[in-house]
Residue, then its C-alpha position, 0 to 999 in steps of 0.5 A: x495489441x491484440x488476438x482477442x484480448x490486449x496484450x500491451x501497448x506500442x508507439x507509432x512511428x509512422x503513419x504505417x508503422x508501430x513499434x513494441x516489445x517482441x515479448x508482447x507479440x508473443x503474448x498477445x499471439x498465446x506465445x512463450x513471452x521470451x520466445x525467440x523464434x519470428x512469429x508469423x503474426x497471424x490474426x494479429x492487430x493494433x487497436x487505437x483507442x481514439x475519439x469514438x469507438x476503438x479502430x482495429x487495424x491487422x499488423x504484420x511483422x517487419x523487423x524482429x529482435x528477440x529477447x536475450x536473457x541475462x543472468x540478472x533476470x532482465x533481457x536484451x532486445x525484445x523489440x518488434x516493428x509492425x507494419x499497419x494494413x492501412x494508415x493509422x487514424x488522423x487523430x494518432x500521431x508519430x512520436x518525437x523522440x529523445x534520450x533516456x537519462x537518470x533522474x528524469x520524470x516519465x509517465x507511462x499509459x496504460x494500453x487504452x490512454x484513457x486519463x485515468x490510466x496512467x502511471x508515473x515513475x523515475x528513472x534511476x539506474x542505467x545498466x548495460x543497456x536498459x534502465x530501472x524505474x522507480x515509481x512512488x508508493x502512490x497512485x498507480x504503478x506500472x503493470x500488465x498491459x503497459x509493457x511495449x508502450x512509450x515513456x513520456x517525459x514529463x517536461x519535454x513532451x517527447x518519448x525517451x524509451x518503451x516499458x519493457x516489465x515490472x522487475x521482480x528481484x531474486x534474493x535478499x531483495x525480493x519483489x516484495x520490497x521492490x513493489x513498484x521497479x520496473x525497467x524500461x529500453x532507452x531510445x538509445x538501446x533502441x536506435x541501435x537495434x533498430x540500426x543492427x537490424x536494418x531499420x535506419x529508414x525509421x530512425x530520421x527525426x519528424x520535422x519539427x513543425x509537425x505537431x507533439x501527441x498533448x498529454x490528455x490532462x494537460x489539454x484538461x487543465x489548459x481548457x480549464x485555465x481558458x475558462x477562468x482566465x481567458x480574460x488578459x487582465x485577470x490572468x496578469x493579475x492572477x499570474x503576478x501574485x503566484x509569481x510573487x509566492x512562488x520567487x520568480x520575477x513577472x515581465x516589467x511590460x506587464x505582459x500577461x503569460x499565455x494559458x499554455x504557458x500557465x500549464x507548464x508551470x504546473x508540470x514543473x512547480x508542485x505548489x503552483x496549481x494550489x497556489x494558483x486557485x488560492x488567489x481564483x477562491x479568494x476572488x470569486x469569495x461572496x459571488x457564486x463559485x465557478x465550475x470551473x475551479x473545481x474541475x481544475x483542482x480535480x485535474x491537479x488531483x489526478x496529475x499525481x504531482x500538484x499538492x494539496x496546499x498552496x505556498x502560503x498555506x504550507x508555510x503556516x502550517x508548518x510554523x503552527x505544527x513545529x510549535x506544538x511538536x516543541x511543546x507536545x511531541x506525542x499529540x500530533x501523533x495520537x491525534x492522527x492515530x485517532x483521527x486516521x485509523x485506517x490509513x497508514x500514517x507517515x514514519x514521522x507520525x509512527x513512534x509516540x513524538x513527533x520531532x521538529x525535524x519530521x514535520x515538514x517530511x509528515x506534512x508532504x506526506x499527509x498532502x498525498x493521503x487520500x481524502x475521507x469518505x465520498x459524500x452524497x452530493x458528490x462533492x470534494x470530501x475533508x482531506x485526511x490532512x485537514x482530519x488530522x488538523x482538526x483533531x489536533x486543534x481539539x486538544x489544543x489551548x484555545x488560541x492554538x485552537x482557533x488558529x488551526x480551525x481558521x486555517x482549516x476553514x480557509x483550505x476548506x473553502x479554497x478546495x469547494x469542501x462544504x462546511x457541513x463536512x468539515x464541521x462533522x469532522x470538527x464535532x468528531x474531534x471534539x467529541x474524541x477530546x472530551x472522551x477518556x483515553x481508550x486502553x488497548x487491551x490486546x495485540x492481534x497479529x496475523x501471521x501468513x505466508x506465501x509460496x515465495x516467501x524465503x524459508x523463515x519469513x512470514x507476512x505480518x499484519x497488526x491490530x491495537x484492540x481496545x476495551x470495546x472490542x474495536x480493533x485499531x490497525x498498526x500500519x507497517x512501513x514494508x509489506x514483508x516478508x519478515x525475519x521471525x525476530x523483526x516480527x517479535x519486535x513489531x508486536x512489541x513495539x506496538x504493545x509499548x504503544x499501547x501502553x504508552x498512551x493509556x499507561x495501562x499495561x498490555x500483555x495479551x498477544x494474539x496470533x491468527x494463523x492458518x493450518x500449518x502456521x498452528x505448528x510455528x514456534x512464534x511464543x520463541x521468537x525474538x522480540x527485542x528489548x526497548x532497553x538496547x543494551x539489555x538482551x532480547x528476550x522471546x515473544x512468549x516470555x514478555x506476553x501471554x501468546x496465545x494462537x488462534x485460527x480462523x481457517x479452521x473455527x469460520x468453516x464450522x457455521x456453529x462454531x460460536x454457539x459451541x464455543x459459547x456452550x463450552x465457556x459457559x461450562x468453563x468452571x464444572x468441567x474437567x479438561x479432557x486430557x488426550x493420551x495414548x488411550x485416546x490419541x484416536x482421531x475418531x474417538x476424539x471426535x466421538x468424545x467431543x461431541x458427546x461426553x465432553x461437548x462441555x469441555x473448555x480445555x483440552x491438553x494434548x500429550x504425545x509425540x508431535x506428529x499426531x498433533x495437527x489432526x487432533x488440533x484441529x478436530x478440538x478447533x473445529x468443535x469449539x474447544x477454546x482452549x488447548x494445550x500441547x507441547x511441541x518438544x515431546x517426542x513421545x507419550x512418557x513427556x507428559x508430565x514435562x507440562x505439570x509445571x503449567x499445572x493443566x486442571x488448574x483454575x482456566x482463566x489464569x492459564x495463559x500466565x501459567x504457560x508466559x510463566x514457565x516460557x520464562x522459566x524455559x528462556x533461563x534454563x532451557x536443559x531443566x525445563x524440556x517442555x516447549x507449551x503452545x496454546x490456542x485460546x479462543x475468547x467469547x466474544x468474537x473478534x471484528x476484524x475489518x474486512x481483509x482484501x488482499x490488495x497487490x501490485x498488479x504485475x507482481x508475479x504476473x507474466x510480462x506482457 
């Protein structure tokens, strides 16, 4: 659907009309979405994108049925029937359709059908009307360009309603959480507009010799299974033994199924497909390794619904790793720390053990992590399960070890992975085996917060930094945002981590943040206790906390050198204490840049609102440490700060201030100082590369 650009998808209903989402039109005509009027359609076409180049065709508008909003956000009608100026092509072909019900398995296609386009979701919740779908946090989701396209039930080949948007939900349950709800008009809700409007003529079922659209990836995978089972035999005895893993029973004639029938049995059996080129691998072993098995394997990648392990592979696995969850709870997790640092673990694999009751749920969900790094030939690369597996096998008694890695091996054979990589990844696991374990020295949280955050919820991201300077991210299970105590509480907990595996103690807490984030009281907020029964206590009292900010010191191309030139200097300086004979913007920078371009620390007095712009000249000048406190109200609070001892030793000021929050915690009328610090190390900190990756209909517009 187009005027320029695609604005959304459609169906075909015959070979002279579409149907989409009048929101749609109205968009794709620069139009107020959930504009009610009936367009005129000027300029506007459908675009089918078929064998050979797109085909446009001008459309007029036959049947309008505007949006009705409702209270909840979601809207009532919203459809729009459009006469093509000339047939549709050959190629396209009407839709046959059937009711939406809960609990079916649908995939939506994005405006160009390409095979690569598509996202499946389910249909949970039916409500006046229209339905909600959820869509699992793999693969792709649903987004702009898919509203007005059909639904596709996966097992019926037909369509059972039209996406209408992503649902962005108001209130406690924001769109945040809610990343991959859209909701979608049943045929049920459609027939019925249609039939208020007029348009019975429309809703006559096809007849039933008329051929069903084949989804793309099935006439993949069926020409494929042509390919290496086109023979009646072999596909007998290869349909037999799946047969046999998977607990059906096979014809007593000995009939082989067809190929199609094949493929169905795909779409309806997660571990068929794996299965299936367990038993080709195994026959083609010693003879040159087919295309076509490869192929086949990618087309049950991109499915989104074959796993990874076939039924027998599964099974084995599952005995070895419930063995060694009895015996070791805490190294399948450290293994896969390790083994997966940058990818977000399953829950299961979050906490130091690993319990017998969260292997199998772990195992499916390290089915669906995504291979490792594209290798140069093009070939498969080591799956993140196969990674995680050899690194288990390192730190395992011997005949565990020899297990696992024949079993490794064996996967890795089935799926066309070459066995250098596979070996690369083995002297990796060996190599981490025989190293000492590395201590964490420090958390770093980064602390944000967008336009939509509810007032008192930040985005939190976390990194495990180590003696070498590596930073080691701390996968979260929700995006946020996040209450101020649930943050204190996930900056503990991966401090008590840390702590767990080297047993070395880690008190050091970073916090990035930007301009205004400078002014959170975040050394206050609630952190827990890991002893339930025992009271919380404040971020700042159990970790040396202390802010750094990025947005201010990355500006300033000099900043290292400064920063470098102040620390050098750390013991013959004098902290440049800033009063109200110095409280001057510009004389503070005149100060920084001449007499005191040596200084390490700078302790700001004074009432709060002079605070931020002094700050942030001291950050943007290098200085690494500053000091203020965020209660004072006026210069004579000054010495409300000389418990932290101010021209104290340097190095030994972050426990000052952790010691007096603790002070502050147990006797907040005494001690009416409220200390924040920045404290910017030496050495840099190497953060990965931090793209922010969202959904894409997230805050976007309907289309």
């Amino acid at each position: 659907m187009a005027v320029g650009h695609e604005a959304g998808a459609a169906v075909l209903l015959s070979q002279r009309q579409v149907l989409t989402c009048a929101h749609v039109v109205n968009d794709a005509l620069g139009i107020d979405p959930l504009a009610v009027d009936r367009p005129l359609a000027d300029g506007l076409d459908v675009v089918f994108h078929t064998d050979g180049a797109p085909r446009r065709t001008v459309v007029s508008v036959t049947v309008w049925v505007p949006p009705r909003r409702r209270p909840s956000g979601v809207w009532h009608g919203d459809l729009c029937l459009l006469e093509l100026s000339q047939p549709a092509p050959e190629q396209a072909r009407p839709i046959v359709w059937v009711d939406m019900a809960e609990g079916q398995a649908v995939r939506a296609w994005g405006p160009d059908g390409k095979a690569g386009g598509f996202a499946d979701t389910e249909v949970k919740l039916a409500d006046e009307g229209i339905y909600y779908l959820d869509g699992a946090l793999s693969g792709a989701a649903i987004a702009p360009g898919f509203s007005g396209g059909p639904l596709w039930s996966r097992h019926d080949q037909a369509v059972v309603g039209l996406v209408v948007a992503h649902r962005d939900t108001p209130g406690a349950l924001t769109g945040q959480q809610v990343v991959r709800r859209s909701w979608a008009l049943p045929w049920q809700t459609i027939r019925a507009e249609l039939q208020t409007a007029g348009a019975v003529d429309l809703l006559e079922p096809r007849p039933a010799g008329e051929p069903v659209p084949e989804d793309p990836l099935r006439e993949t995978l069926v020409h494929e299974l042509w390919e290496l089972l086109g023979d009646p035999a072999t596909r007998t005895d290869h349909a037999r033994r799946l047969a046999g893993q998977l607990g059906y029973g096979t014809p007593v004639d000995g009939s082989a199924p067809s190929v199609e029938e094949m493929a169905d049995l795909f779409s309806t059996s997660e571990r068929a497909l794996a299965t299936l080129t367990e038993s080709l691998a195994s026959a083609h072993r010693g003879s040159r390794r087919p295309q076509a098995l490869d192929r086949l394997l990618a087309v049950g990648r991109l499915s989104g619904t074959a796993r990874l392990l076939s039924v027998g592979e599964q099974r084995s696995l599952v005995h070895r790793v419930r063995q060694i969850a009895a015996s070791d709870p805490a190294l399948i997790p450290r293994a896969a720390r390790e083994a997966l640092r940058y990818t977000p673990l399953p829950a299961a694999l979050r906490g130091s053990g690993l319990t017998l009751e969260g292997v199998e749920l772990a195992l499916v969900e390290l089915e669906a992590l995504p291979d490792g790094d594209l290798l140069p030939d093009g070939g498969p690369s080591v799956p993140a399960l196969l990674k995680l597996v050899e690194f288990t096998a390192a730190e395992t008694n011997v005949a565990c070890r020899e297990d696992l890695q024949t079993w490794s091996k064996r996967v890795a054979l089935r799926l066309g992975v070459h066995e250098a990589a596979l070996a690369q990844r083995r002297a990796d696991a060996v190599a981490w085996a025989a190293r000492q374990p590395v201590t964490v020295t420090r958390v770093v949280a980064q602390i944000s917060t967008l336009a939509s955050d509810p007032p008192g919820f930040h985005r939190c991201r976390l990194w495990q930094v180590r003696t070498d300077g590596t930073p080691v991210p701390v996968f979260l299970e929700e995006p946020g945002p996040f209450a101020t105590d649930r943050i204190g509480r996930l900056i503990r907990e991966a401090a008590e981590r840390a702590e767990a595996e080297s047993g070395q103690e880690v008190r050091d807490v970073e916090v990035l943040v930007d301009r205004e984030g400078l002014l959170l009281p975040i050394d206050e907020w609630d952190a827990g206790n890991a002893i339930e029964w025992l009271p919380g206590e404040p971020l700042g009292v159990g970790y040396r906390v202390a802010l750094r900010c990025p947005e201010i010191t990355e500006h300033n191309p000099k900043h290292a050198h400064m920063l470098r030139a102040r620390w050098s200097d750390v013991d013959m300086t004098e902290p440049l204490v800033v009063d109200e004979k110095t409280a001057d913007a510009k004389q503070l920078y005149s100060r920084l840049r001449t007499s005191h371009e040596r200084a390490s620390q700078v302790v700001l007095h004074g009432p709060v609102s002079i605070h931020k712009t002094l700050l942030e000249i001291c950050l943007a000048c290098g200085v690494p440490a500053v000091l203020w406190d965020r209660a004072a109200s006026s210069y004579t609070d000054a010495h409300h700060l000389d418990e932290v001892a101010p021209h104290g030793p340097l190095f030994r000021l972050p426990e000052r201030v952790r010691t007096f929050r603790g002070k502050i915690w147990s006797d907040p009328e005494l001690h009416r100082a409220r200390p924040s610090l920045v404290w910017e190390p030496e050495e840099p900190l190497l953060l990965p590369s931090q793209h922010r990756l969202t959904d894409p209909a997230e805050g976007a517009r309907p289309r």
